[in-house]
Gaussian input, Z-matrix of N, CA and C with variables (Angstrom, degrees):
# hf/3-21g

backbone

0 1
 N
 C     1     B1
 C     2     B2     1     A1
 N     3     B3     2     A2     1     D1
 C     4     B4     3     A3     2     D2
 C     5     B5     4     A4     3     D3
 N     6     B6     5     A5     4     D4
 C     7     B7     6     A6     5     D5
 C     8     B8     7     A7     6     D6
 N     9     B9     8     A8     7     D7
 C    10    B10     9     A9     8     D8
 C    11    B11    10    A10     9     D9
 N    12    B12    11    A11    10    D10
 C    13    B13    12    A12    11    D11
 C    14    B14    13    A13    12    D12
 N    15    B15    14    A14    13    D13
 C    16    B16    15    A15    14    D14
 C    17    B17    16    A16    15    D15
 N    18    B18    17    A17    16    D16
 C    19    B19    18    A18    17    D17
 C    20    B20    19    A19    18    D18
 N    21    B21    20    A20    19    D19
 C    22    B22    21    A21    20    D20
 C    23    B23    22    A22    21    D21
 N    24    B24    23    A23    22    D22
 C    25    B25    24    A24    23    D23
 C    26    B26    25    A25    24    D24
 N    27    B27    26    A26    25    D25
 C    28    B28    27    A27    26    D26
 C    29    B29    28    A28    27    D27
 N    30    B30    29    A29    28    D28
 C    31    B31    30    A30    29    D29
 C    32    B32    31    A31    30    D30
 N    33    B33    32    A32    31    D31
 C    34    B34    33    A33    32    D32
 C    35    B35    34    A34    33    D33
 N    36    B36    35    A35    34    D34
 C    37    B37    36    A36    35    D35
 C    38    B38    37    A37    36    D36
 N    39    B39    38    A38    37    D37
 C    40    B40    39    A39    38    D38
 C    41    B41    40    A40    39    D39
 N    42    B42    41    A41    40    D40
 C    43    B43    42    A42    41    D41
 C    44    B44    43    A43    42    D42
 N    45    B45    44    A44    43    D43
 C    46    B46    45    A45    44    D44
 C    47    B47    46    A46    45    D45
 N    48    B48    47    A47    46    D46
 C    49    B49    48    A48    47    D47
 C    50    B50    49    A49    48    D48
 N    51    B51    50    A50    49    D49
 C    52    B52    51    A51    50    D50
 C    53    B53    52    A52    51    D51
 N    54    B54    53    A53    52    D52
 C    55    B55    54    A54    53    D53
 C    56    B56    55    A55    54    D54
 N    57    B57    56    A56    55    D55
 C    58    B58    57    A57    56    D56
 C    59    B59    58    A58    57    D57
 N    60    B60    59    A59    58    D58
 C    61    B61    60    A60    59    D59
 C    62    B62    61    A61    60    D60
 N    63    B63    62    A62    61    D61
 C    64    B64    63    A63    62    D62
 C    65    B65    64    A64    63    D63
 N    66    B66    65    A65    64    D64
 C    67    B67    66    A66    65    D65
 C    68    B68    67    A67    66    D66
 N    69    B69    68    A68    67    D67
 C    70    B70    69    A69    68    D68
 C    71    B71    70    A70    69    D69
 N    72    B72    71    A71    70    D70
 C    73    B73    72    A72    71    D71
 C    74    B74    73    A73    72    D72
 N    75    B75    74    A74    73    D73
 C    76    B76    75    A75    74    D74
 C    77    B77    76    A76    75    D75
 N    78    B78    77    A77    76    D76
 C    79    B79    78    A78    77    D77
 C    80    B80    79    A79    78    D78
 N    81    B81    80    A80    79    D79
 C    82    B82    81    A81    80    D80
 C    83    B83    82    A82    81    D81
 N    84    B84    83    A83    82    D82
 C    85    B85    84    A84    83    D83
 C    86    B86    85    A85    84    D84
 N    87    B87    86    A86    85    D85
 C    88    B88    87    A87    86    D86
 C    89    B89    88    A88    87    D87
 N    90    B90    89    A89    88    D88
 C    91    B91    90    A90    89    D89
 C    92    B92    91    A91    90    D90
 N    93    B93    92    A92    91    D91
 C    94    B94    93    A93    92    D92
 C    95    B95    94    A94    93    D93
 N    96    B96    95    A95    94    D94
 C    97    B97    96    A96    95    D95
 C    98    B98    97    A97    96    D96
 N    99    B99    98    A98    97    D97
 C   100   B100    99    A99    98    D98
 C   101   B101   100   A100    99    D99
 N   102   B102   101   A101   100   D100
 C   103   B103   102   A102   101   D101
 C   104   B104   103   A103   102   D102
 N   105   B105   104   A104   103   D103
 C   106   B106   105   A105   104   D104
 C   107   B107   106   A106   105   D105
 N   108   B108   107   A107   106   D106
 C   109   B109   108   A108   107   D107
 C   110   B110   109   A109   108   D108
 N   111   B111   110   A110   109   D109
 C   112   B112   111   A111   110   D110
 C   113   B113   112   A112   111   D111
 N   114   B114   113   A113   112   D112
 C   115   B115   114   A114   113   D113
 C   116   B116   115   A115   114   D114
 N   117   B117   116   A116   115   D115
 C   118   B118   117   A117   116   D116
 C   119   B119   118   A118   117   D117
 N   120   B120   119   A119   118   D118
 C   121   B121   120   A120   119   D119
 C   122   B122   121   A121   120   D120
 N   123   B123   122   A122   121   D121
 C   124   B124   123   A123   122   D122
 C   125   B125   124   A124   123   D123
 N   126   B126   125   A125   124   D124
 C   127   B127   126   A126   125   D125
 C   128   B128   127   A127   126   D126
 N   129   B129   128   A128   127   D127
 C   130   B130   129   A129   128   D128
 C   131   B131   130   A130   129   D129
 N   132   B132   131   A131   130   D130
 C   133   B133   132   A132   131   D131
 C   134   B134   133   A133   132   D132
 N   135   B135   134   A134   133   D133
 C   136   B136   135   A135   134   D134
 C   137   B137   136   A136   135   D135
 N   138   B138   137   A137   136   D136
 C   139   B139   138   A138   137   D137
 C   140   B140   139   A139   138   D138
 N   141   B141   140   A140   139   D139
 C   142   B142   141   A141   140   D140
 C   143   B143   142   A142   141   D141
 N   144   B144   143   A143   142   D142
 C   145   B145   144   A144   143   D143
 C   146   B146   145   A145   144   D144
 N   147   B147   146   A146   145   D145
 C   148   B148   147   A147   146   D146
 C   149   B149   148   A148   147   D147
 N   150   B150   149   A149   148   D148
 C   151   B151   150   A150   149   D149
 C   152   B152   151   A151   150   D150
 N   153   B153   152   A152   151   D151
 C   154   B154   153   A153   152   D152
 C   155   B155   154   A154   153   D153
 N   156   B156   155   A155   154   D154
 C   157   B157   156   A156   155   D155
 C   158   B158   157   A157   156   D156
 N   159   B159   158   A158   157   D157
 C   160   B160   159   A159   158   D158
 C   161   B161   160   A160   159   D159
 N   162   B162   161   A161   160   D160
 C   163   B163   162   A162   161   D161
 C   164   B164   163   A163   162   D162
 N   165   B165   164   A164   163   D163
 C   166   B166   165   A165   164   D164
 C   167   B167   166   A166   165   D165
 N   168   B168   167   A167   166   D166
 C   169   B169   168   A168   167   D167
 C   170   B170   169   A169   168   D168
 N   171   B171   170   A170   169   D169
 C   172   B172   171   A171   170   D170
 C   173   B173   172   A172   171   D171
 N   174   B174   173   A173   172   D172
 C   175   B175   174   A174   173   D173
 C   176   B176   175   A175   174   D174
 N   177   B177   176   A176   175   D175
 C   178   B178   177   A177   176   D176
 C   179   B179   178   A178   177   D177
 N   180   B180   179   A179   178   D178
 C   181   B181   180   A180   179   D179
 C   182   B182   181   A181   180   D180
 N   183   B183   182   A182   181   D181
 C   184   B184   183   A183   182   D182
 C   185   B185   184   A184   183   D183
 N   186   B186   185   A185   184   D184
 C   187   B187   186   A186   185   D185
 C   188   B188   187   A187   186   D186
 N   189   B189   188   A188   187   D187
 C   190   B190   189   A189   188   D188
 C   191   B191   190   A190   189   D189
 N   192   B192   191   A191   190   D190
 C   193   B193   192   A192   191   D191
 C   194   B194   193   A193   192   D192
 N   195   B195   194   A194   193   D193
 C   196   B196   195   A195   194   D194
 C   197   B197   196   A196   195   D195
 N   198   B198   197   A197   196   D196
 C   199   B199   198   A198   197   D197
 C   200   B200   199   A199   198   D198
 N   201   B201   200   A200   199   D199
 C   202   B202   201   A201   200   D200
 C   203   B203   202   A202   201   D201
 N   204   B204   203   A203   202   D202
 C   205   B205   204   A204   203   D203
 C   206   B206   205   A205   204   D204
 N   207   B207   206   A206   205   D205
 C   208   B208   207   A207   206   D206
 C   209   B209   208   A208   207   D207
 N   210   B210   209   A209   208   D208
 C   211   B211   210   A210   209   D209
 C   212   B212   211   A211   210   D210
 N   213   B213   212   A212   211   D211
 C   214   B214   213   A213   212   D212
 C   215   B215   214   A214   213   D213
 N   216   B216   215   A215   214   D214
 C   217   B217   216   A216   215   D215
 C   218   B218   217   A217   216   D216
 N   219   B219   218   A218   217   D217
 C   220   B220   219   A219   218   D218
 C   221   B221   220   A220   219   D219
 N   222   B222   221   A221   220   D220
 C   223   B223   222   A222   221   D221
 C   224   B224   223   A223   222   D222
 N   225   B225   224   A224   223   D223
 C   226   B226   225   A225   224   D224
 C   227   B227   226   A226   225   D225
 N   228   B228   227   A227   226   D226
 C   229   B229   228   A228   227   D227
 C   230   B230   229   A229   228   D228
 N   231   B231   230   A230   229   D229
 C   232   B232   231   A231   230   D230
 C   233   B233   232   A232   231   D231
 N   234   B234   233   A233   232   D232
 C   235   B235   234   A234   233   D233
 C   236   B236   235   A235   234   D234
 N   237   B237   236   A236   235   D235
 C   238   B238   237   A237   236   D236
 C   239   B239   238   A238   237   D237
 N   240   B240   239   A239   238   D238
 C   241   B241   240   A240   239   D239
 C   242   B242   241   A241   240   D240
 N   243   B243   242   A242   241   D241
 C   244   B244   243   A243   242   D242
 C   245   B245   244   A244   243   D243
 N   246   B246   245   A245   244   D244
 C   247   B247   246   A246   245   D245
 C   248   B248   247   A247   246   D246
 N   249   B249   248   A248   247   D247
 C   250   B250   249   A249   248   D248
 C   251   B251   250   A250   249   D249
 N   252   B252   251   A251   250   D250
 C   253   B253   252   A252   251   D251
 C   254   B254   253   A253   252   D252
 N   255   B255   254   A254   253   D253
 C   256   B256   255   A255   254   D254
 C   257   B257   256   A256   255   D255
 N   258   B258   257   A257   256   D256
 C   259   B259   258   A258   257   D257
 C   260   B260   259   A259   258   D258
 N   261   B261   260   A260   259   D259
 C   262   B262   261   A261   260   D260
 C   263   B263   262   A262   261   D261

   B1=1.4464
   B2=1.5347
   B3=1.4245
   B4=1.5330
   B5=1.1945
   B6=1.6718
   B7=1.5076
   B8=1.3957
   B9=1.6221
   B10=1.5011
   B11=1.7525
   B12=1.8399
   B13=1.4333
   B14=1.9317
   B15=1.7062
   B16=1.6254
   B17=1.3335
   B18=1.6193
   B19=0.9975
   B20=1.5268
   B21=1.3137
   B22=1.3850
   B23=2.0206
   B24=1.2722
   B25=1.5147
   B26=1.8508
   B27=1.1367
   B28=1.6460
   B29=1.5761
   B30=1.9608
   B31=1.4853
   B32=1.6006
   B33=1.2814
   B34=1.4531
   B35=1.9651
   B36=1.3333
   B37=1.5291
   B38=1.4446
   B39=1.2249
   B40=1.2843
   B41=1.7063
   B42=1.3333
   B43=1.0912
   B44=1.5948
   B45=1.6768
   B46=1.5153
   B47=1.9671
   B48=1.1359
   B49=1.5375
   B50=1.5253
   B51=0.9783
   B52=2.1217
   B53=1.4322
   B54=1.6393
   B55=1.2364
   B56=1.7040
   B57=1.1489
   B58=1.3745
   B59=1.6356
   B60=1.5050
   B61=2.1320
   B62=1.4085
   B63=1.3724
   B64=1.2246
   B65=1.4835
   B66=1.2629
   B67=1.5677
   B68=1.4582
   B69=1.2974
   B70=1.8592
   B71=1.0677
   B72=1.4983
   B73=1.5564
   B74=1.4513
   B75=1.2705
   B76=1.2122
   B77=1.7379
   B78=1.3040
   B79=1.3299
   B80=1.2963
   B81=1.0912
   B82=1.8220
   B83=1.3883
   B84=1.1772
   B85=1.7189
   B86=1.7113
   B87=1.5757
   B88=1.6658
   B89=1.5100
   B90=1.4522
   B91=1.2842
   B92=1.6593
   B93=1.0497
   B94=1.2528
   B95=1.4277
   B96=1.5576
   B97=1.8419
   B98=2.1021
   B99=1.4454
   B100=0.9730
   B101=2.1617
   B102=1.6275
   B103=1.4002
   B104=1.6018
   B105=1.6545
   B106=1.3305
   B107=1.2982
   B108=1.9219
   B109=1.7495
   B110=1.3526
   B111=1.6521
   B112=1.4909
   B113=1.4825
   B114=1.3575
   B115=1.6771
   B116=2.0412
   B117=1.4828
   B118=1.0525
   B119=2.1314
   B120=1.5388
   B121=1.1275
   B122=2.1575
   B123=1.7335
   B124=1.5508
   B125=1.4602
   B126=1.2345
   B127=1.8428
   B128=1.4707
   B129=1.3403
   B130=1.3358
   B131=1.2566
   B132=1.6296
   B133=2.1454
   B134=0.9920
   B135=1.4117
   B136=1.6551
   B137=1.3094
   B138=1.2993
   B139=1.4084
   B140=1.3822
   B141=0.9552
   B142=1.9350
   B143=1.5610
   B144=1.0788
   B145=1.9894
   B146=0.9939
   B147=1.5689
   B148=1.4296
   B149=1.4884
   B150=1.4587
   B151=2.1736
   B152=1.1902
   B153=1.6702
   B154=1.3058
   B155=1.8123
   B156=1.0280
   B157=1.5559
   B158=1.6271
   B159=1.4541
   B160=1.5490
   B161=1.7111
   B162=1.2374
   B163=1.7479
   B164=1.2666
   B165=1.5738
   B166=1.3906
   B167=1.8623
   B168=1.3028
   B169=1.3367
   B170=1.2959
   B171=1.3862
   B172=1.3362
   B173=1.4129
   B174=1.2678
   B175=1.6638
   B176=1.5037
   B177=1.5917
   B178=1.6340
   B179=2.0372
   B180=1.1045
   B181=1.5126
   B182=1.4517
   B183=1.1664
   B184=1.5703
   B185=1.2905
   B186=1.2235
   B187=1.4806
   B188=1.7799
   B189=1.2674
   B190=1.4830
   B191=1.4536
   B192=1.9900
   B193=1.0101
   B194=1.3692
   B195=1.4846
   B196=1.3350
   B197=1.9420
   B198=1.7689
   B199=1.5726
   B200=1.4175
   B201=1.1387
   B202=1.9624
   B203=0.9359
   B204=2.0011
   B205=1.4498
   B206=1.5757
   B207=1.6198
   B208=1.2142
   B209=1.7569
   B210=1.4877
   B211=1.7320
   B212=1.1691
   B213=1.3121
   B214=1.1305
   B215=2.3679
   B216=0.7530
   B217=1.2978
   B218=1.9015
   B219=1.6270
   B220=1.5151
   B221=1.5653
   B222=0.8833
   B223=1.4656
   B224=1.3456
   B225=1.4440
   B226=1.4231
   B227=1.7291
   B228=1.9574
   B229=1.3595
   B230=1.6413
   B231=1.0375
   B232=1.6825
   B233=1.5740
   B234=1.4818
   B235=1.3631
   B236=1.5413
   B237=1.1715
   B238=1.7692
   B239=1.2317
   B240=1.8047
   B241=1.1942
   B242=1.5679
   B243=1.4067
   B244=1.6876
   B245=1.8377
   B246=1.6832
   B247=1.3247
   B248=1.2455
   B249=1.8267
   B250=1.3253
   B251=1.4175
   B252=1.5106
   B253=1.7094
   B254=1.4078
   B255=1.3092
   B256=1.4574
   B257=1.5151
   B258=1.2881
   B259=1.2799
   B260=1.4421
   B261=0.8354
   B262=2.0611
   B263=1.7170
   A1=108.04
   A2=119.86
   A3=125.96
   A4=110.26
   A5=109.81
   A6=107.61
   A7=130.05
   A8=112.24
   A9=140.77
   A10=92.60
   A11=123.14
   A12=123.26
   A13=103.86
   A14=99.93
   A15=88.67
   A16=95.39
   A17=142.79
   A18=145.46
   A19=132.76
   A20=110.72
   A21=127.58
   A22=109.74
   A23=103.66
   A24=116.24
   A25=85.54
   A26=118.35
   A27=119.85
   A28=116.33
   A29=100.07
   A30=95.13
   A31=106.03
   A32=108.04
   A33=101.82
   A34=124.30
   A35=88.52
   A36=104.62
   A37=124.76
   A38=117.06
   A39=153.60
   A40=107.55
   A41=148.55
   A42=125.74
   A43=125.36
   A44=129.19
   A45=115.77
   A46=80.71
   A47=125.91
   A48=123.50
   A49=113.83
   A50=124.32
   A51=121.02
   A52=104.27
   A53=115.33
   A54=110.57
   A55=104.52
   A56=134.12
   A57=128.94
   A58=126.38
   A59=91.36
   A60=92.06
   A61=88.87
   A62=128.21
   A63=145.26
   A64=104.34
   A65=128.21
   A66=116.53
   A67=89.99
   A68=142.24
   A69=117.66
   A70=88.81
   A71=148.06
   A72=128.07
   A73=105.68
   A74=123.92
   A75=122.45
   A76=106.19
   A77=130.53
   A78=124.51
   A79=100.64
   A80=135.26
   A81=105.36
   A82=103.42
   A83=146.79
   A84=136.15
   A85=97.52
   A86=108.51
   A87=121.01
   A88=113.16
   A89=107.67
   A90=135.27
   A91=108.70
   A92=132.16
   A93=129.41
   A94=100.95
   A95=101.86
   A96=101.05
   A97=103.64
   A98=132.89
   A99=140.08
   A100=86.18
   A101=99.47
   A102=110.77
   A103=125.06
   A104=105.59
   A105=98.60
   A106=105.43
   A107=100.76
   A108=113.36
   A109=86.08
   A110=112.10
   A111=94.70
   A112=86.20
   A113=98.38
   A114=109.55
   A115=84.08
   A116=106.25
   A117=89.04
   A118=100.22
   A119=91.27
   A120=117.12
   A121=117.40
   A122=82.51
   A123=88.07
   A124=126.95
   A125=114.10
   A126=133.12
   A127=78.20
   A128=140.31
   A129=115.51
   A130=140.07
   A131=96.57
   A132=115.29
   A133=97.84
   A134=125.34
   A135=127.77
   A136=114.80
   A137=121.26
   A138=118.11
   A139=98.13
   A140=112.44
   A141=109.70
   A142=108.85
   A143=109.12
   A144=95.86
   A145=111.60
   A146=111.95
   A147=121.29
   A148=126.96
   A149=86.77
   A150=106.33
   A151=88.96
   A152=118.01
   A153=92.45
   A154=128.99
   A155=108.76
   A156=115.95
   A157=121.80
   A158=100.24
   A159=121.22
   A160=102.11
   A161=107.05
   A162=93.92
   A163=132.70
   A164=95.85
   A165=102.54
   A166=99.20
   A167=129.23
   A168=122.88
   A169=122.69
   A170=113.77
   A171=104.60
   A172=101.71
   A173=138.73
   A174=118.15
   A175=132.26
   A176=98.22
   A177=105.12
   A178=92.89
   A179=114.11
   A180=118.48
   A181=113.42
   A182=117.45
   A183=117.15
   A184=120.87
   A185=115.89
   A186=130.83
   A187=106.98
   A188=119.87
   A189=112.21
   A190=99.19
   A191=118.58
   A192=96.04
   A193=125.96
   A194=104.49
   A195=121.88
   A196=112.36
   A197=102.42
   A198=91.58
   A199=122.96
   A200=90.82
   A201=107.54
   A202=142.36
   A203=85.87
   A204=115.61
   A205=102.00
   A206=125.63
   A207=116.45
   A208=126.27
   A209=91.43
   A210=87.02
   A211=109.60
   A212=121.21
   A213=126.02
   A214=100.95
   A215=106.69
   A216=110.17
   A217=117.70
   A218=98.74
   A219=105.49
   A220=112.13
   A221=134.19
   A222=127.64
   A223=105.35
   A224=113.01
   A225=127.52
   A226=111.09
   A227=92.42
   A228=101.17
   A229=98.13
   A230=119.41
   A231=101.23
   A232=119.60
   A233=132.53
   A234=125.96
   A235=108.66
   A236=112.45
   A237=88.95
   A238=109.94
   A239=110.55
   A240=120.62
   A241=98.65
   A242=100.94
   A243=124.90
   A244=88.47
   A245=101.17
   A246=95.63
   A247=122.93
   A248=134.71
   A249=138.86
   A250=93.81
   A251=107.49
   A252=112.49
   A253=118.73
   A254=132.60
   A255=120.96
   A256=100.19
   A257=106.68
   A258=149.23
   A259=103.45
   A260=134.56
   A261=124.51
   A262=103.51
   D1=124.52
   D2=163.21
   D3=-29.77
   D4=172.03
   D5=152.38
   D6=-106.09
   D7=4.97
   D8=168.11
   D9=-69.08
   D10=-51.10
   D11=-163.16
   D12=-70.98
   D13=-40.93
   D14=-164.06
   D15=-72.33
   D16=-39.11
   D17=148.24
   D18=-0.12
   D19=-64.45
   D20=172.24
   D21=-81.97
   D22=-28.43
   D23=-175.77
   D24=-68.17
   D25=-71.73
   D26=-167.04
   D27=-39.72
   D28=-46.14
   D29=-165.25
   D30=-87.40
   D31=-4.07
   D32=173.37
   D33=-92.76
   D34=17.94
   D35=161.12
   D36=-115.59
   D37=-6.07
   D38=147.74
   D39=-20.44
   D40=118.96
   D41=138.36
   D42=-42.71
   D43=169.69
   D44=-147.52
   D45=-91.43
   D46=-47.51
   D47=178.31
   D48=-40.37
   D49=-78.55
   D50=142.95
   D51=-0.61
   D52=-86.91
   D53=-155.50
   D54=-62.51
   D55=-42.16
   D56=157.77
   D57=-35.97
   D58=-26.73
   D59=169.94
   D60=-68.36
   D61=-76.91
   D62=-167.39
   D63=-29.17
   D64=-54.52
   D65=-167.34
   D66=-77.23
   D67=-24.04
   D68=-170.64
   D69=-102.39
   D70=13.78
   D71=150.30
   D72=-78.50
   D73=-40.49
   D74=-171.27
   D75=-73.04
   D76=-41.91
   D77=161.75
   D78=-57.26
   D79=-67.52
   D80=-167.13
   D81=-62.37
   D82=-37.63
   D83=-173.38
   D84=-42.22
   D85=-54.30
   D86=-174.47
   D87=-33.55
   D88=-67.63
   D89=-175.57
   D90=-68.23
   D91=-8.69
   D92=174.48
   D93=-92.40
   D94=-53.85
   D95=-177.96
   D96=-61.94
   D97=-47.83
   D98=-140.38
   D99=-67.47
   D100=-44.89
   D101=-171.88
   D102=-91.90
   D103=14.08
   D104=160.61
   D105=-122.43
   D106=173.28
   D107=-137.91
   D108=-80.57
   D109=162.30
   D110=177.81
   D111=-89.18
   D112=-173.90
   D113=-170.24
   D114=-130.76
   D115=134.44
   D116=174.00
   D117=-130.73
   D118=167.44
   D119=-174.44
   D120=-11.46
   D121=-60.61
   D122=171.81
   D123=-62.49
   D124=-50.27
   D125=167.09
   D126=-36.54
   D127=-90.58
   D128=-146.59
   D129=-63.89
   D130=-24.32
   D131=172.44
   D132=-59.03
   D133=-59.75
   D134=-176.01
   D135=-52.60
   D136=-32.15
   D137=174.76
   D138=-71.78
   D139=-69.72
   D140=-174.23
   D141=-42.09
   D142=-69.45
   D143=163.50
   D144=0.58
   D145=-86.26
   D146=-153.35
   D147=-57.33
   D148=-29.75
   D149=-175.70
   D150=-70.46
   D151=-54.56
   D152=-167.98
   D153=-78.81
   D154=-3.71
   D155=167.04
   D156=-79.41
   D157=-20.43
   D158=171.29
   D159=-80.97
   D160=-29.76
   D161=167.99
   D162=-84.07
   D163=-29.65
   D164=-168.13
   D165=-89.76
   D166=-8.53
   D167=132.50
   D168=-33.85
   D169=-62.24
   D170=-155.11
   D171=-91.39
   D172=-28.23
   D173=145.20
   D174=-26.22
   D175=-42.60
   D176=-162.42
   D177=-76.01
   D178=-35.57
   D179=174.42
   D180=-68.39
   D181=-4.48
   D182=-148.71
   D183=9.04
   D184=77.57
   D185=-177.55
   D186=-67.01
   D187=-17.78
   D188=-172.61
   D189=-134.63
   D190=49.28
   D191=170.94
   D192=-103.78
   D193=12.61
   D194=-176.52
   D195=-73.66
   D196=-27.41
   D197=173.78
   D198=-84.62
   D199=115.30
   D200=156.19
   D201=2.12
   D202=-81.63
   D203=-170.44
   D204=-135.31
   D205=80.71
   D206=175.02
   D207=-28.68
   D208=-32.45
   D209=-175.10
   D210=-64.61
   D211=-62.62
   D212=-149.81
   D213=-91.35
   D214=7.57
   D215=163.62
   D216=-81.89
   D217=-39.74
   D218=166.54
   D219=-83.93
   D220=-18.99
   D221=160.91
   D222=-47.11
   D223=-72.94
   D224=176.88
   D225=-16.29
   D226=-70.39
   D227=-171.53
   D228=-60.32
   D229=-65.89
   D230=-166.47
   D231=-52.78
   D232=6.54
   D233=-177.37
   D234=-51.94
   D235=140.54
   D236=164.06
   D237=-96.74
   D238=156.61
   D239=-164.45
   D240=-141.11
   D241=141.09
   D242=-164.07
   D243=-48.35
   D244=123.90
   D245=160.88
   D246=-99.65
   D247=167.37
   D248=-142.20
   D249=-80.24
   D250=153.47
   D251=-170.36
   D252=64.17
   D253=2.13
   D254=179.12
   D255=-136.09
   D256=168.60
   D257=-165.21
   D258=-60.70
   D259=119.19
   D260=165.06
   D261=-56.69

């Protein structure tokens, strides 16, 4: 089965108020894709470039050669910690 058939198979079990959500989700899905920029091929190499020259910086600095134990350094960072104005 397509995904146009299970598609149409689902919304046509749908009460008709339902299937009416369904058609203005699918017009706004349209209008979201119709109104964003395209991004093309180069925009993204160039982006990748850069990350990767931004890494291979921060290798050449060894900015993280002070951790140990990678694991347990991101544990660390992810602890949560009491945020300002609230309660621990």
């Amino acid at each position: 089965m397509t995904l146009m058939e299970q598609i149409h198979k689902q919304i046509g079990q749908l009460p008709p108020e339902s299937q009416r959500e369904v058609l203005d989700f699918a017009t706004f899905l349209q209008e979201r894709v119709r109104s964003a920029p395209p991004v093309s091929v180069s925009v993204e190499a160039e982006r990748g470039k850069r990350i990767k020259a931004a890494f291979l910086k921060l290798a050449e600095l060894k900015v993280f050669a002070d951790i140990k134990d990678p694991v347990e350094w991101q544990r660390q960072i992810r602890r949560d910690r009491p945020l300002p104005g609230r309660e621990a």
